[in-house]
FIKOLZA-1660 file (N, C-alpha, C; in steps of 0.1 Angstrom, whole numbers, plus 5000, padded with zeros to 4 digits):
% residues 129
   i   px   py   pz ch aa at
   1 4957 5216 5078  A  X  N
   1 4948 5209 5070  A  X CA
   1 4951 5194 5070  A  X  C
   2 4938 5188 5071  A  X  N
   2 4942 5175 5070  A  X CA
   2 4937 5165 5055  A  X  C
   3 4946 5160 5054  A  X  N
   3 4948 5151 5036  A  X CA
   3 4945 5139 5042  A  X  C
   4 4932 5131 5036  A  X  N
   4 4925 5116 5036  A  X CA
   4 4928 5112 5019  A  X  C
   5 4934 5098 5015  A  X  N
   5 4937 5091 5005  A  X CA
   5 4931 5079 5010  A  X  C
   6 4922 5077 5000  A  X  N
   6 4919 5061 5000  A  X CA
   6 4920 5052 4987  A  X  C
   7 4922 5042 4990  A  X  N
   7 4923 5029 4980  A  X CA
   7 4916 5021 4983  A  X  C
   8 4919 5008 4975  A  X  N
   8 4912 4994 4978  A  X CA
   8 4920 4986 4971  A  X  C
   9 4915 4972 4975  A  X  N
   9 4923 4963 4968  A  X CA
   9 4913 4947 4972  A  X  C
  10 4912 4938 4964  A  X  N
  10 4902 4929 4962  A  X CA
  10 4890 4934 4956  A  X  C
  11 4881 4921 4956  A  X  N
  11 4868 4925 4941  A  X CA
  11 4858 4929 4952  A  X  C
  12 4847 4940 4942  A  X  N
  12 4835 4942 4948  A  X CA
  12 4829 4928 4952  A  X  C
  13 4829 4918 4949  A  X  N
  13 4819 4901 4951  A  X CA
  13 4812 4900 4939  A  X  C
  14 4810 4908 4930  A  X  N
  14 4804 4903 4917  A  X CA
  14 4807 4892 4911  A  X  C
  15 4819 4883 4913  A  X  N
  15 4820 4874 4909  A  X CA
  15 4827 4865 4919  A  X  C
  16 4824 4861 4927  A  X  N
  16 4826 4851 4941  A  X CA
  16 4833 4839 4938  A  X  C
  17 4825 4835 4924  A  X  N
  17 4827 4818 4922  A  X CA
  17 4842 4821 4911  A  X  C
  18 4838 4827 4906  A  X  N
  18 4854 4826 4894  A  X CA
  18 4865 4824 4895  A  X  C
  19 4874 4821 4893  A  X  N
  19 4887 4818 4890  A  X CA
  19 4893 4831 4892  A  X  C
  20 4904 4832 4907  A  X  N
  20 4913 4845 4910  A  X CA
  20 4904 4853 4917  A  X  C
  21 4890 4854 4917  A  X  N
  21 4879 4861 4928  A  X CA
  21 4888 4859 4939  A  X  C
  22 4885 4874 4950  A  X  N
  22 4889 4874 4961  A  X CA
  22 4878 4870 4969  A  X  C
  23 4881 4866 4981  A  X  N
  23 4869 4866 4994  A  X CA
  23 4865 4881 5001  A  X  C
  24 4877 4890 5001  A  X  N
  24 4878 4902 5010  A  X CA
  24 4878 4916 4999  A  X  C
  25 4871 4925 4999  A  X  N
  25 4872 4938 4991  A  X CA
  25 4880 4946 5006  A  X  C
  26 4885 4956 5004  A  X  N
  26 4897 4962 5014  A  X CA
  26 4895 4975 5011  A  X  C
  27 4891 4987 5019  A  X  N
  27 4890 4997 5020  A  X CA
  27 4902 5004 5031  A  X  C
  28 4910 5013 5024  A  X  N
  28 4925 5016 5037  A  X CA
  28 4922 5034 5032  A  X  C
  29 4921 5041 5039  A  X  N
  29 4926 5054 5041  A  X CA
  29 4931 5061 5051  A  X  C
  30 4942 5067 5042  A  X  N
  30 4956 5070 5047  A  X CA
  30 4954 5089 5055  A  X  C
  31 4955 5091 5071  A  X  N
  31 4954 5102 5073  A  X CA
  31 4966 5110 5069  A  X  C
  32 4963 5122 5064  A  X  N
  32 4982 5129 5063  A  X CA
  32 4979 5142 5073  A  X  C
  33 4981 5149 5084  A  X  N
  33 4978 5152 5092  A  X CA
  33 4981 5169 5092  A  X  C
  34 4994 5176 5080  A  X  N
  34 4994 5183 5072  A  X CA
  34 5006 5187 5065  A  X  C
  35 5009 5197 5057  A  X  N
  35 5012 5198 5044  A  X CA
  35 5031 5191 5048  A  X  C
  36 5033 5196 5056  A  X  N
  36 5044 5190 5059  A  X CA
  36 5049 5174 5063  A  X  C
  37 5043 5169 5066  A  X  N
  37 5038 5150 5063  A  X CA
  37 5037 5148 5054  A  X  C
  38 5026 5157 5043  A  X  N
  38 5024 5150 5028  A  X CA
  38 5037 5150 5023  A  X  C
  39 5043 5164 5022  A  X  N
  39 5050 5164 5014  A  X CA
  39 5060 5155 5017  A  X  C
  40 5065 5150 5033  A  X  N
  40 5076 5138 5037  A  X CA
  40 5069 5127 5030  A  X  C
  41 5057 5125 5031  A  X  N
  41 5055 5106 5022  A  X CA
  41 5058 5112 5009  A  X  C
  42 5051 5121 5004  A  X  N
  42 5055 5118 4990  A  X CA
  42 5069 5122 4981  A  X  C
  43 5077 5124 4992  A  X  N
  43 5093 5123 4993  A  X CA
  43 5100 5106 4993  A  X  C
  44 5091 5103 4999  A  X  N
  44 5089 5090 5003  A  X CA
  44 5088 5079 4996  A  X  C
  45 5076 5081 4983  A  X  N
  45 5074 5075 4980  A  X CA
  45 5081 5075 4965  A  X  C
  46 5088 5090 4960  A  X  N
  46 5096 5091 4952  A  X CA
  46 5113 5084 4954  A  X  C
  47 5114 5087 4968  A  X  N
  47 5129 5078 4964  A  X CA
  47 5126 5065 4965  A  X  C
  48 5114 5057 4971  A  X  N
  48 5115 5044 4968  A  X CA
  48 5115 5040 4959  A  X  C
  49 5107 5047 4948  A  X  N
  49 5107 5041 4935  A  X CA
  49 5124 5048 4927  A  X  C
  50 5129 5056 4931  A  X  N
  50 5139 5057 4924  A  X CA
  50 5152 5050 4928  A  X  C
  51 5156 5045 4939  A  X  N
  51 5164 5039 4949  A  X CA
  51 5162 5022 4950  A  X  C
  52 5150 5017 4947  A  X  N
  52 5148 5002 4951  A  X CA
  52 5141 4999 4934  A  X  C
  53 5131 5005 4932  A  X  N
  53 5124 5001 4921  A  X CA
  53 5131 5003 4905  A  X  C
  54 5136 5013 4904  A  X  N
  54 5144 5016 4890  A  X CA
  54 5160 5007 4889  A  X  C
  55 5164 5005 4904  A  X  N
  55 5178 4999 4903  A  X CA
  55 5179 4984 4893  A  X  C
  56 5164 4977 4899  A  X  N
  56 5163 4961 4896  A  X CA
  56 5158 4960 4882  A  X  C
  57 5156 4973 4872  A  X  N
  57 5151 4967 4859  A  X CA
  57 5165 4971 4851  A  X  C
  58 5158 4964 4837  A  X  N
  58 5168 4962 4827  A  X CA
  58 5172 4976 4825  A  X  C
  59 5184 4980 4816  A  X  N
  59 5181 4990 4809  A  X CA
  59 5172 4990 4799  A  X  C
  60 5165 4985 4793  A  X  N
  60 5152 4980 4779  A  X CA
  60 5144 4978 4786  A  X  C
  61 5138 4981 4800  A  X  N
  61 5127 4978 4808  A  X CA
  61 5122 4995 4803  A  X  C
  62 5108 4993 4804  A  X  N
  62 5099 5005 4803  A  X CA
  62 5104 5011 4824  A  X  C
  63 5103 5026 4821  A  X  N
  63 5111 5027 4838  A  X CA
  63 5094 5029 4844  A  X  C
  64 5102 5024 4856  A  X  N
  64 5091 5024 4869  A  X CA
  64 5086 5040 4872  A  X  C
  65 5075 5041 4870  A  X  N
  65 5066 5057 4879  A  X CA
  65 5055 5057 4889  A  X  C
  66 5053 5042 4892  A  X  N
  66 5048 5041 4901  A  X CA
  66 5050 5032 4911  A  X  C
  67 5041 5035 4926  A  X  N
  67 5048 5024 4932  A  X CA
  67 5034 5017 4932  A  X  C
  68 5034 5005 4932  A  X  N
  68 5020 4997 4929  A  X CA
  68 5023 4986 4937  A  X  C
  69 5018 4982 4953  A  X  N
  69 5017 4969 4959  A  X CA
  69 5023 4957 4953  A  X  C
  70 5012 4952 4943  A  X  N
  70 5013 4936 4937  A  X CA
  70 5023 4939 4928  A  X  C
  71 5034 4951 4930  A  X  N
  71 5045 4948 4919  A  X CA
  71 5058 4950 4926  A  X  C
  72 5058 4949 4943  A  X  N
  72 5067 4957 4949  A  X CA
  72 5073 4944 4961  A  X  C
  73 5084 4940 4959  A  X  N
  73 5085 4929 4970  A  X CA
  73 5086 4940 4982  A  X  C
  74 5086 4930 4991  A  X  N
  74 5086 4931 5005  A  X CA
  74 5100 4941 5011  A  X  C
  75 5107 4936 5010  A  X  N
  75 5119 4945 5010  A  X CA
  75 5119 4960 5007  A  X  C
  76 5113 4961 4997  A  X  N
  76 5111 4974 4988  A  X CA
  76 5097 4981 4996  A  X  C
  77 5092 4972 5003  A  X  N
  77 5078 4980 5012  A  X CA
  77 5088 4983 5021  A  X  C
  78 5092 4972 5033  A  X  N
  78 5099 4980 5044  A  X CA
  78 5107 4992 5038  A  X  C
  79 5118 4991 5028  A  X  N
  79 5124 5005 5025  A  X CA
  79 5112 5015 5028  A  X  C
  80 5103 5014 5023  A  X  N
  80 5095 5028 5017  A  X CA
  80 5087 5032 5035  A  X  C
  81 5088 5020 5039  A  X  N
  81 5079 5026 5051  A  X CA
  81 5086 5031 5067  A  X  C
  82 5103 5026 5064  A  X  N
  82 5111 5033 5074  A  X CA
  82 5117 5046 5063  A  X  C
  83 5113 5046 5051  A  X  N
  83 5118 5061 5045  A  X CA
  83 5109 5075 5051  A  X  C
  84 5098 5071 5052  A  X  N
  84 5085 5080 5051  A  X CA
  84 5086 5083 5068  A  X  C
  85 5089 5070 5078  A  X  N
  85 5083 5071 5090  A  X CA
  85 5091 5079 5099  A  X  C
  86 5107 5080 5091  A  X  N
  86 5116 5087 5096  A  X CA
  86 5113 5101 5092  A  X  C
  87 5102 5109 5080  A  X  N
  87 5105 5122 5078  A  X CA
  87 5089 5123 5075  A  X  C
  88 5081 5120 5080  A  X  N
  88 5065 5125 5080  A  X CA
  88 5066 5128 5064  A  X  C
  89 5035 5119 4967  A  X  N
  89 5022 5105 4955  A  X CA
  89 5018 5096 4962  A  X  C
  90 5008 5104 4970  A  X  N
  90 5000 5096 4985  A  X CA
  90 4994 5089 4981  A  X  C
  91 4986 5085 4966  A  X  N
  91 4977 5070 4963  A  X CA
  91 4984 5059 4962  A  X  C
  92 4995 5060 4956  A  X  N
  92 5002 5048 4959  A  X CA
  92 5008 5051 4970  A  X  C
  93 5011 5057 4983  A  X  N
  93 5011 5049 4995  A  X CA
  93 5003 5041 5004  A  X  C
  94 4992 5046 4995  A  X  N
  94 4982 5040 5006  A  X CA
  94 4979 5027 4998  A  X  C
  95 4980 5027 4985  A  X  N
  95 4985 5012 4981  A  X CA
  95 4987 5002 4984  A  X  C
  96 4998 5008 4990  A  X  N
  96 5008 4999 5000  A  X CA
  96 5002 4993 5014  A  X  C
  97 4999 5002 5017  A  X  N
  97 4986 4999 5029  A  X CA
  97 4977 4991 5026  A  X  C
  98 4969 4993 5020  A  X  N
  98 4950 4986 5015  A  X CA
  98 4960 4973 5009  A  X  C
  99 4971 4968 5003  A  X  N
  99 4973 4954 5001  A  X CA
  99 4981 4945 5011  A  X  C
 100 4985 4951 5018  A  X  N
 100 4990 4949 5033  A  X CA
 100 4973 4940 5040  A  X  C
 101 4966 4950 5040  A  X  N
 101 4949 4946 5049  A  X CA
 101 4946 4933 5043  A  X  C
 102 4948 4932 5028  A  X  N
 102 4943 4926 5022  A  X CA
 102 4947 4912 5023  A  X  C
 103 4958 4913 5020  A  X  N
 103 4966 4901 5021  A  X CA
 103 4966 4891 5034  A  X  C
 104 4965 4902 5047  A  X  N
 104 4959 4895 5059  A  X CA
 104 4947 4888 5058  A  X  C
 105 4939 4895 5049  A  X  N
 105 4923 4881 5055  A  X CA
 105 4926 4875 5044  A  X  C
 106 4929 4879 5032  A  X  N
 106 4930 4869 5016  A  X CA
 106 4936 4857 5027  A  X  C
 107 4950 4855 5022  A  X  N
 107 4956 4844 5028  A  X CA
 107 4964 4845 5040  A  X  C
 108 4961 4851 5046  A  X  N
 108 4969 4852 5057  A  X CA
 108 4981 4856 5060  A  X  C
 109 4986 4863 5054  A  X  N
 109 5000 4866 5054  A  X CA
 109 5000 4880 5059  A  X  C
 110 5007 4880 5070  A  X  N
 110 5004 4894 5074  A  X CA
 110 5022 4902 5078  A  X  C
 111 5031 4894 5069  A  X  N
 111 5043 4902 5069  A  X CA
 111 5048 4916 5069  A  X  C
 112 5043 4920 5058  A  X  N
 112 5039 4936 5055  A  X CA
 112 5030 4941 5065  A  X  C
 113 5018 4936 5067  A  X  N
 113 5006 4942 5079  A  X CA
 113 5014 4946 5090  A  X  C
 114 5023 4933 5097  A  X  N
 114 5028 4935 5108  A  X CA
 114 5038 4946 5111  A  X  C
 115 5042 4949 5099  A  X  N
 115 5053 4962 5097  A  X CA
 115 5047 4976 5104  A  X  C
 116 5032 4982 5104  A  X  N
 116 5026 4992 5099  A  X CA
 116 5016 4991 5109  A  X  C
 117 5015 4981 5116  A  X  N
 117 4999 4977 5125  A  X CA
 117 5000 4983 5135  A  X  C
 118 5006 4991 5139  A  X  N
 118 5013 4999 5156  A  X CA
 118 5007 5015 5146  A  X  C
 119 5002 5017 5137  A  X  N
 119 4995 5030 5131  A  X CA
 119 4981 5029 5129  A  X  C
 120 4978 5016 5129  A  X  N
 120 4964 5015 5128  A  X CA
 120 4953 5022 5135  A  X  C
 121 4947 5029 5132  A  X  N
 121 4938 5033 5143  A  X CA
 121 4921 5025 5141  A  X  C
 122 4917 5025 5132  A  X  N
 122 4907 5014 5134  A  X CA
 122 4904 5003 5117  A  X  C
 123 4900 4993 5123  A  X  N
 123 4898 4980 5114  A  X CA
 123 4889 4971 5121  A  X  C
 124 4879 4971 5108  A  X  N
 124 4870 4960 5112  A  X CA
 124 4865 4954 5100  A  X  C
 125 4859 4941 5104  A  X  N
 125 4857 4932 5088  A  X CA
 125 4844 4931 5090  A  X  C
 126 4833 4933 5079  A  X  N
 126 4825 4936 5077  A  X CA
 126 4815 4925 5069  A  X  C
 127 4811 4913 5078  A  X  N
 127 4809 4897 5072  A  X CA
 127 4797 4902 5056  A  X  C
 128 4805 4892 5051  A  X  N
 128 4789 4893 5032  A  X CA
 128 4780 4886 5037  A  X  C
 129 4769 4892 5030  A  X  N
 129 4754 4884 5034  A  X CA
 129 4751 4882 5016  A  X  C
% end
């Protein structure tokens, strides 16, 4: 059986001109190919957050349950993406993915992209009218 997860990340364009508006809306879905892959990411994506994410807060920090992109340095994405790639809660991985895309046309930063781009199988940008 195969398992499709999708996310996004940037605004629909309803607000273009505003303050923090993105340029790019980001559509990423994540193939899982079957039950034995799901269950490796979402193995995956449990020790990241328990191994990288729970270590760095306070004890008086509310604890981490999810893994969420815009809250996850860089470091903490490679962890999670040589955890998963070595052994095949899939919305936040694909999280991780769709802000990766995003970040490439937002501002150009394609640190994380470049990590993960040898999996891509198709991408294309879709100009606003």
């Amino acid at each position: 059986m195969y398992y499709l997860y999708l996310d996004e990340s940037g605004d629909l364009g309803h607000y273009t001109d505003g303050p923090g508006a993105s340029r790019y809306f980001v559509i990423t879905v994540l193939e899982v190919r079957n039950e034995q892959a799901r269950k490796a990411m979402e193995k995956a994506v449990e020790r990241t957050v328990k191994n990288k994410l729970h270590k760095k807060r306070s004890r008086k920090a509310k604890p981490v349950t999810e893994l969420k992109a815009t809250a996850t340095g860089f470091a903490d994405k490679q962890y999670f993406y040589h955890s998963f790639s070595h052994e095949i809660k899939l919305l936040q991985a694909v999280d991780l993915f769709a802000w990766g895309f995003f970040r490439k046309y937002e501002v150009g930063d394609t640190r994380w992209y470049d990590v993960f781009r040898e999996k891509v199988v198709f991408e294309r940008v879709y100009p606003y009218k």
